[in-house]
GULUM-10787 format. One record per residue (C-alpha): y, x, z; residue in three letters. Coordinates in steps of 0.5 Angstrom, whole numbers, plus 500, padded with zeros to 3 digits. Example, Ala and Ser with C-alpha at 12.3 -4.5 7.8 and 13.67 -1.06 7.14 Angstrom:
     v     u     w   rest
   491   525   516    ALA
   498   527   514    SER
***
This chain:
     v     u     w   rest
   719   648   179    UNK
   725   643   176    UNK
   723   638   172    UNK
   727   641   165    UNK
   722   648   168    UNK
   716   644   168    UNK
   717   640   160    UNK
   719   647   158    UNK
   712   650   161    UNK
   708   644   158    UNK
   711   644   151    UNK
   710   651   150    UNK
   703   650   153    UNK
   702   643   148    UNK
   705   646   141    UNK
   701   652   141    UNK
   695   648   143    UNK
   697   644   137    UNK
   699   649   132    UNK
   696   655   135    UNK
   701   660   135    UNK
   705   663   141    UNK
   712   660   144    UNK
   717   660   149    UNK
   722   657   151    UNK
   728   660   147    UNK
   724   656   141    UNK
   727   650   143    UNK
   732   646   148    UNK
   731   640   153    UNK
   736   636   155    UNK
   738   630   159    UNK
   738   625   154    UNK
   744   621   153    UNK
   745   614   156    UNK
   746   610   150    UNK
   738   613   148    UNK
   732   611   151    UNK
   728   616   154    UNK
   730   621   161    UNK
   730   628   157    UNK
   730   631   150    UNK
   726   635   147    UNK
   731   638   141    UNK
   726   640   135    UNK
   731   643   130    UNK
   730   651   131    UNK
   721   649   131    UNK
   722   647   123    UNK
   723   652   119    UNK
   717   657   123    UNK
   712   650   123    UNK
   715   649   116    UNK
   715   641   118    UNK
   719   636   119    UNK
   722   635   126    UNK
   720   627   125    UNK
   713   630   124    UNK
   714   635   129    UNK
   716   629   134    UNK
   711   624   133    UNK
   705   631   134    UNK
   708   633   140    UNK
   710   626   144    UNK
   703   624   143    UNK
   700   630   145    UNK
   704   631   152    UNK
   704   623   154    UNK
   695   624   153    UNK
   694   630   157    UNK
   700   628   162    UNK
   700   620   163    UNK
   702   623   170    UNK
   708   626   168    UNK
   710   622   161    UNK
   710   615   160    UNK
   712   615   154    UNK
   717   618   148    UNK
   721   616   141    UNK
   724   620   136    UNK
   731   619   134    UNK
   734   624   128    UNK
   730   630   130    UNK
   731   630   138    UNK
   725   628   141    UNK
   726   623   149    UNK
   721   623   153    UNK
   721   618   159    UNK
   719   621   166    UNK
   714   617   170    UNK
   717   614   177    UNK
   711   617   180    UNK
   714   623   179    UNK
   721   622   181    UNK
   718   619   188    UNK
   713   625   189    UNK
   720   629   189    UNK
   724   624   194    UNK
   718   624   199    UNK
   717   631   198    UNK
   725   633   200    UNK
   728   628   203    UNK
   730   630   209    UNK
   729   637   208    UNK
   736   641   209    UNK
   734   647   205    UNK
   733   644   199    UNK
   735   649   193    UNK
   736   655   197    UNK
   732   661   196    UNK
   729   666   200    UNK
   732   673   201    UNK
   731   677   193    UNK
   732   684   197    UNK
   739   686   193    UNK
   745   686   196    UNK
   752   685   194    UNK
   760   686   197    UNK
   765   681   195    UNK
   772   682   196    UNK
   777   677   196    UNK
   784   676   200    UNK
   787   683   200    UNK
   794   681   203    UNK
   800   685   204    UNK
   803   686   211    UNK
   811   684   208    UNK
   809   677   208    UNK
   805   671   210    UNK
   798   668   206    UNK
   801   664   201    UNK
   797   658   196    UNK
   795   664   192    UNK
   791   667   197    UNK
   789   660   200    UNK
   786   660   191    UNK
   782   667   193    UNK
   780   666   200    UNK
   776   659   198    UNK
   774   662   191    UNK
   771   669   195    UNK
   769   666   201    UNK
   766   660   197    UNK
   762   665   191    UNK
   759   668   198    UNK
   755   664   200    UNK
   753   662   194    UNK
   751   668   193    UNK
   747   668   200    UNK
   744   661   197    UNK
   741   664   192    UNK
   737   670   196    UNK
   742   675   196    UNK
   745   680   202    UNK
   753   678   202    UNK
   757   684   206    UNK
   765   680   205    UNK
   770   685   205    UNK
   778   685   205    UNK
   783   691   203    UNK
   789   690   207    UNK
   795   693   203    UNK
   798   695   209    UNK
   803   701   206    UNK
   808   703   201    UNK
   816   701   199    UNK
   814   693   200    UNK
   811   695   208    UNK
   819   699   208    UNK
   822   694   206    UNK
   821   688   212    UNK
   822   694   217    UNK
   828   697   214    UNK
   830   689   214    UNK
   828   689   222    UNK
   832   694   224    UNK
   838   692   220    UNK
   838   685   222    UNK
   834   683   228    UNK
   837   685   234    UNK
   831   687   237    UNK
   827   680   236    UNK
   819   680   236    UNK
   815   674   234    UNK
   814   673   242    UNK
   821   673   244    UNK
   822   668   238    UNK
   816   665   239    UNK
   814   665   232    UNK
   808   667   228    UNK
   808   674   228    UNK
   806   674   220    UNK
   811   669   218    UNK
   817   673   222    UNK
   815   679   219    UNK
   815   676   212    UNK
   822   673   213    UNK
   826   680   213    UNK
   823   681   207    UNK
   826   676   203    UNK
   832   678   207    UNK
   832   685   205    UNK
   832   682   198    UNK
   838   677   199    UNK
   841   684   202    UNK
   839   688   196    UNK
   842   683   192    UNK
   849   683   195    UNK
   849   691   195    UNK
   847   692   188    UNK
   852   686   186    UNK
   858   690   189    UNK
   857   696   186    UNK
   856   692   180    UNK
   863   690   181    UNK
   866   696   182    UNK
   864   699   176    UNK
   856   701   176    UNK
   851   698   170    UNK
   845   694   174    UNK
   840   700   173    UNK
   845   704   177    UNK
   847   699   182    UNK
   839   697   184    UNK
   838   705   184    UNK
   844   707   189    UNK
   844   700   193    UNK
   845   704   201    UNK
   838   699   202    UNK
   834   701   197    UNK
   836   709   199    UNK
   834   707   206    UNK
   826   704   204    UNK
   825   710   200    UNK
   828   714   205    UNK
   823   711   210    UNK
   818   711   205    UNK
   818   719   205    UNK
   818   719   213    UNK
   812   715   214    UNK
   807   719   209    UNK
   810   725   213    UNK
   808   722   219    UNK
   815   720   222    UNK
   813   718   229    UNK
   819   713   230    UNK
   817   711   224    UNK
   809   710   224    UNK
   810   707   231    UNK
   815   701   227    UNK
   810   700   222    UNK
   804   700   227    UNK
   807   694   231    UNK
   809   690   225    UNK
   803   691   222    UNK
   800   688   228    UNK
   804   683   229    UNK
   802   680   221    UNK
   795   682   223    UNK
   795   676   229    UNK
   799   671   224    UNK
   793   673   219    UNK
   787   672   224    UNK
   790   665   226    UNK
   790   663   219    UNK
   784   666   217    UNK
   782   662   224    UNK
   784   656   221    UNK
   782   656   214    UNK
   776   658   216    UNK
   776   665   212    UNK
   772   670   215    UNK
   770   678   213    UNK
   764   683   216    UNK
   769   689   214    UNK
   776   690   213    UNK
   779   696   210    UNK
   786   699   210    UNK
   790   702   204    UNK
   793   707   209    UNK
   786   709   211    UNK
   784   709   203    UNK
   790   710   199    UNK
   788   719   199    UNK
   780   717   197    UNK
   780   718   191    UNK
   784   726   191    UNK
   777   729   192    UNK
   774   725   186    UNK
   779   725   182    UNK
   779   734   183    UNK
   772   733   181    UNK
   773   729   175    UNK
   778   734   173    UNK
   773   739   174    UNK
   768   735   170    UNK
   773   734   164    UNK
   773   726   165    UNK
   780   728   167    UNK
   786   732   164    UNK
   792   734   167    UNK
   798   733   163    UNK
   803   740   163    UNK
   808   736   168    UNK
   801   737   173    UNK
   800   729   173    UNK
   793   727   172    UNK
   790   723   166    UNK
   784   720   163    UNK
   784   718   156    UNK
   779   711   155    UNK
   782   710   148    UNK
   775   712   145    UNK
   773   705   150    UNK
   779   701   146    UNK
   785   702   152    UNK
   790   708   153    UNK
   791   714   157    UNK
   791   711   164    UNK
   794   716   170    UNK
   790   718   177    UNK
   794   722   180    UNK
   803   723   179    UNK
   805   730   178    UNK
   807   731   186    UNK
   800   730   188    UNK
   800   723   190    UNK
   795   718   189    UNK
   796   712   185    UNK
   793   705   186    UNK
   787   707   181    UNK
   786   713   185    UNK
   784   709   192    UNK
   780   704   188    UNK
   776   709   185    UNK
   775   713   192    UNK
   773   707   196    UNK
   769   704   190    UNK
   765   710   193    UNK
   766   709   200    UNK
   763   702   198    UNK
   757   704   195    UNK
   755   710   200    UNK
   757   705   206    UNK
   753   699   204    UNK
   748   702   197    UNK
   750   695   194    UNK
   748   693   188    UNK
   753   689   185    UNK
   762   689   188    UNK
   765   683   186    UNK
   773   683   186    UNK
   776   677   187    UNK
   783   678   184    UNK
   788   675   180    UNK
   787   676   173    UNK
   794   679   171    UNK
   790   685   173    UNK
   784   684   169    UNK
   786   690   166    UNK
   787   695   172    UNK
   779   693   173    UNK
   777   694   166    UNK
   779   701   167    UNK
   777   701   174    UNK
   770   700   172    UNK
   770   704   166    UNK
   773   710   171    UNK
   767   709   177    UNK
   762   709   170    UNK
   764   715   167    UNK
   764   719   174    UNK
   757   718   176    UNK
   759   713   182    UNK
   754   710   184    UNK
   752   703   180    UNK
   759   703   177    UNK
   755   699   172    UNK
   755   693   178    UNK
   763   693   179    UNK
   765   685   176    UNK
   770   682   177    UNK
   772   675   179    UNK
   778   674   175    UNK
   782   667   177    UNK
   788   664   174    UNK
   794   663   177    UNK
   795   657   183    UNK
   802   653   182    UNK
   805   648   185    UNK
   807   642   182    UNK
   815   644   183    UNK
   813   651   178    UNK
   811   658   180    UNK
   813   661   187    UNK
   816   668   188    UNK
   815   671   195    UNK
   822   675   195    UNK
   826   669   194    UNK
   822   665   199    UNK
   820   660   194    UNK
   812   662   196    UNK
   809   655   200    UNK
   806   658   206    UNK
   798   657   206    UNK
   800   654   214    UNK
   806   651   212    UNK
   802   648   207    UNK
   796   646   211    UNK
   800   642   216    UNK
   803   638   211    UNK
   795   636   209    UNK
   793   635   216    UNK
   799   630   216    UNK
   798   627   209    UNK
   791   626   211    UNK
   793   622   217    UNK
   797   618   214    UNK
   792   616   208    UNK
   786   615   214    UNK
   791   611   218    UNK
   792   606   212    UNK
   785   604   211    UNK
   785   603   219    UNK
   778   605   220    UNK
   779   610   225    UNK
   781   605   231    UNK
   776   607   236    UNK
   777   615   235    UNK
   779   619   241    UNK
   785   623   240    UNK
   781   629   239    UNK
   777   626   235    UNK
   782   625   230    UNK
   786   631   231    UNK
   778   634   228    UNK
   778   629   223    UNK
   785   630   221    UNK
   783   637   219    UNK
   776   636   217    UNK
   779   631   212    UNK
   787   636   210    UNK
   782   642   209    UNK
   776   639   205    UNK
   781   636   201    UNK
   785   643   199    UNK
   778   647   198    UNK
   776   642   194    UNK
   782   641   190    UNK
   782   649   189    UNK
   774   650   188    UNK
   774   644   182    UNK
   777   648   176    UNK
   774   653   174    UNK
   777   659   177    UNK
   779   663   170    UNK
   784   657   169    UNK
   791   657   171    UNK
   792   651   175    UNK
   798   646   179    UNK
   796   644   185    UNK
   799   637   187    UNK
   798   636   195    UNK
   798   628   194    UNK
   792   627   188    UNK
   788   632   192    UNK
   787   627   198    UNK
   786   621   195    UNK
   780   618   197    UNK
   778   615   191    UNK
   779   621   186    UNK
   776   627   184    UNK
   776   630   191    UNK
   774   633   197    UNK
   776   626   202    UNK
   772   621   197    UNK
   766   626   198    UNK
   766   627   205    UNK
   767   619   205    UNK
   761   617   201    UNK
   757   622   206    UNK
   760   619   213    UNK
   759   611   209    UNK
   751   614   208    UNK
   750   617   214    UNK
   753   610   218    UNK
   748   607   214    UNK
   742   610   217    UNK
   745   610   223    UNK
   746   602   223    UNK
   739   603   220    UNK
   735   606   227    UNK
   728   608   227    UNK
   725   608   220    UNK
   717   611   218    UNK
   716   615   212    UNK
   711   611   209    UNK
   705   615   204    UNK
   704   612   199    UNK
   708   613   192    UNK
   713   608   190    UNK
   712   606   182    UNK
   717   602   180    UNK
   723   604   180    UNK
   730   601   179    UNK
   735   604   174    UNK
   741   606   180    UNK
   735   609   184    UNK
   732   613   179    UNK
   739   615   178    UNK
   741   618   184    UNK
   734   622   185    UNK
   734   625   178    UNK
   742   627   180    UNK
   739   630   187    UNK
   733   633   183    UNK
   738   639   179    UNK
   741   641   185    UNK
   737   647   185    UNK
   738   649   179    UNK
   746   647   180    UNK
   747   653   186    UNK
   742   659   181    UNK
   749   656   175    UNK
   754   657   180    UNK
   751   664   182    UNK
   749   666   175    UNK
   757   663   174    UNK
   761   666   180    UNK
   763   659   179    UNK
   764   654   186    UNK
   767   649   181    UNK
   760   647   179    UNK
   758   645   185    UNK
   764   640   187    UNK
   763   637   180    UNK
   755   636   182    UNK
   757   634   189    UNK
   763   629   186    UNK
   758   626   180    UNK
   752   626   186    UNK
   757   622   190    UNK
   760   617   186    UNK
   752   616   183    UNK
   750   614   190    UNK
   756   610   191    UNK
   754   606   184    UNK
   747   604   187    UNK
   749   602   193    UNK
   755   597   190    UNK
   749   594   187    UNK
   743   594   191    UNK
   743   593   199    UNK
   739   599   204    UNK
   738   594   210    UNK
   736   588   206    UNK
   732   592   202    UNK
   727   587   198    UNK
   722   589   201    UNK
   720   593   206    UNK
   717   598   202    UNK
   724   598   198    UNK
   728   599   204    UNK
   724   605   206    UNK
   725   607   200    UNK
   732   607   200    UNK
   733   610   206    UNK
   730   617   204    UNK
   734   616   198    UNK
   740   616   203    UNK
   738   621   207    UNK
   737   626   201    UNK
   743   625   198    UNK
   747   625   204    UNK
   742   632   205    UNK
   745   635   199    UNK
   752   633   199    UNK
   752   636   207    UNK
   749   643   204    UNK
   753   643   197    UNK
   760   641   200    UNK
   759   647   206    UNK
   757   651   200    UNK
   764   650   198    UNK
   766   651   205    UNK
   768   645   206    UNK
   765   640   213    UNK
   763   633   212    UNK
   764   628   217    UNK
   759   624   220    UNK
   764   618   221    UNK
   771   616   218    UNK
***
């Protein structure tokens, strides 16, 4: 039980000894109290006045007295200041924490609760290499499963692969055009960046069709409807739903060529899933269902034959379901594989990891799936995220503006070369050593960068700031874990003494109430979806630590009693820090 738990419990247990009543814990709050007060944590007496019909200082003054008399093992002594009532903690109790958890590397995590969750997150499309925006995705959804899993639950990770429709034609029709036969291999470039760049020379043709035209006479909207290039994608679009060999045969290829880019970024981000589906696999699902709604009168057909639902009722509008010619819409699959999730895995909760530009597509996803009965509809979250720009602006992939996440690791891996290598403490590395390092240091500094803000903001990412080794970022924790495990390394064979230390010095009790709230942390960033809670916490823990060990020294402890004492300290932080920092998928290493 965390120490804001046991208060909790032992002033509910006090007041209704005192006033002889029932309370909870929603009768009052307890927080840290504030460094300029004295006193470890508050109890806030506000909300108990007007029940007791006291003043808060009367309140106080009872209730202080009573918990320091009944729990002289617990409370030392408290004050009262307007209202809050803070409490001093005994060091015994920090102590009994530090000895009973120091070395223990499961420290906050749970055991299995029996509910499963799916989380979906990356959901690329075949025209294109991962860029910065999926490397924002991929860290967020991967990172919220194995909090997730932290806190006791079953995780299935999952990806949709956008692997169809007019932005797939696009790269192939540009490939026939303009690539002379090339592959990937016979380049030797990776197979998703060869794919991606016939894209953006698709649109560089688009453009220069559509501006002849335009020239010879034709409005904009004519030109980009009439443009010979558009009318071959469409063309080739037609082809494929009808299962042109020629055509399917391209598109398998292509694909598979994007697929092996895929798997080795995904490689090296280290971004993994348990199941993938395809839209081309999944983009008719829906049909059936959307023919059984119908049947229901969930949905209503339109005199053109289109498919409708109307949500206004819930505060939105008609949404479609399915066009007039039969064709499924993207809302169509995502209903059908909604279910597929649900009969294939009997989840309790789906997570979305997705943009928030879509947040209202998932408002009537969710609104669709409950109104049809499918199963736990009621459990469809979506983990909305903000845009990830550079410090340069927006990207847009047509125009090849779009930094590419393997362009942008290699620029991190040597960014974190160049910064490693000035400090000069890297000398006895060997080569793969450093090669190691190097990307331990490029990645951490990336997912940690992109994981410290909450994901519902926009954010700018700069490559520069996010590997300072002095800043708020991945590169200083790492730091401070391979600077404490260099300490105990140096410190070699040590014995946990059994007796409890009593007096405790400021820093050092410091670092232990920071370590004692990692549990608590990783139940808030589960509660949250929010893996910038942990990069905070493991941030604030660290610069807390490092506060300590500017002051007080390890090896040449006062006493031997002392050192034992701040090497379980050290050992405890760097646990923690090791634990919170994998929780964000981040490697710490064990020198630098």
């Amino acid at each position: 039980m965390s120490i804001v738990s046991t208060i909790q419990q032992t002033v509910i247990s006090s007041l209704s000894a005192l006033y002889n009543q029932p309370f909870t814990e929603k009768d009052f709050q307890v927080n840290q109290t504030k460094p300029e007060f004295e006193g470890d944590y508050t109890v806030v007496l506000f909300s108990l006045v007007k029940s007791l019909k006291l003043s808060p200082d009367a309140i106080g003054t009872a209730l202080g007295n009573d918990l320091v008399s009944k729990n002289a093992e617990r409370f030392t002594g408290f004050n009262i200041i307007k209202g809050f009532l803070n409490l001093s903690i005994a060091d015994s109790y920090w102590t009994d924490l530090l000895q009973k958890n120091y070395n223990d590397i499961c420290y906050g995590k749970k055991p299995m609760n029996g509910k499963k969750v799916m989380v979906e997150y990356s959901s690329p499309n075949t025209n294109k290499p991962l860029h910065l925006g999926h490397l924002r995705n991929n860290f967020l959804g991967w990172s919220v499963s194995e909090i997730l899993k932290a806190n006791g639950y079953e995780v299935i990770k999952s990806a949709i692969v956008n692997d169809r429709g007019i932005h797939i034609c696009k790269s192939m029709i540009a490939w026939q055009l303009f690539a002379s036969g090339q592959t990937p291999a016979s380049t030797g470039t990776k197979g998703d960046h060869f794919v991606g760049k016939y894209y953006v020379q698709f649109n560089d043709e688009y453009k220069r069709q559509a501006d002849e035209l335009i020239a010879a006479g034709k409005t904009k909207e004519e030109a980009e409807k009439e443009a010979p290039i558009m009318k071959a994608t469409q063309q080739m679009l037609l082809d494929w739903e009808a299962g042109k060999p020629e055509v399917i045969e391209l598109w398998k290829t292509m694909n598979q060529w994007v697929y092996s880019g895929f798997d080795a970024t995904y490689k090296r981000i280290g971004s993994d899933f348990d199941i993938t589906y395809y839209e081309s696999n999944t983009y008719l699902l829906g049909k059936k269902i959307v023919q059984d709604g119908l049947d229901k009168n969930v949905f209503f057909k339109k005199e053109d034959n289109s498919i409708w639902i109307d949500l206004t009722a819930d505060g939105l509008d008609e949404k479609i379901v399915q066009r007039k010619d039969g064709t499924s819409v993207y809302i169509t699959q995502d209903i059908g594989l909604a279910e597929q999730k649900y009969e294939q895995y009997h989840i309790d909760q789906s997570i979305y990891v997705i943009g928030n530009e879509q947040d209202y597509h998932m408002k009537v996803l969710k609104l669709i799936c409950q109104k049809l009965g499918i199963g736990n509809a009621a459990g469809i979250y979506h983990l909305s995220y903000g845009m990830v720009e550079l410090t340069s602006g927006k990207m847009k992939s047509r125009e090849g503006t779009v930094v590419d996440a393997d362009d942008l690791v290699d620029e991190m891996v040597a960014t974190s070369r160049q910064h490693t290598e000035e400090l000069g403490k890297v000398k006895d590395f060997t080569e793969v050593e450093l090669t190691e390092l190097f990307d331990t240091l490029a990645l951490g500094a990336m997912k940690f960068y992109l994981l410290r803000v909450d994901p519902k903001k926009t954010m700018v990412f700069n490559p520069q700031d996010s590997i300072d080794f002095h800043g708020f970022t991945g590169p200083f924790v790492q730091y401070t874990h391979a600077r404490i495990k260099s300490i105990l390394r140096k410190a070699g064979e040590w014995s946990m003494l059994n007796e409890q230390w009593t007096a405790l010095l400021p820093l050092e009790k410091a670092v232990i109430v920071m370590a004692e709230q990692y549990p608590n942390i990783i139940e808030q960033a589960c509660r949250e979806h929010n893996p910038s809670v942990i990069a905070n916490y493991v941030f604030q823990l660290a610069q807390t630590f490092n506060s300590f060990y500017t002051e007080h020294s390890v090896a040449n402890a006062e006493t031997e009693e002392k050192k034992k004492l701040r090497l379980q300290l050290a050992t405890m932080t760097a646990t923690i820090l090791k634990s919170g920092m994998e929780l964000l998928g981040i490697k710490v290493p064990e020198r630098m």
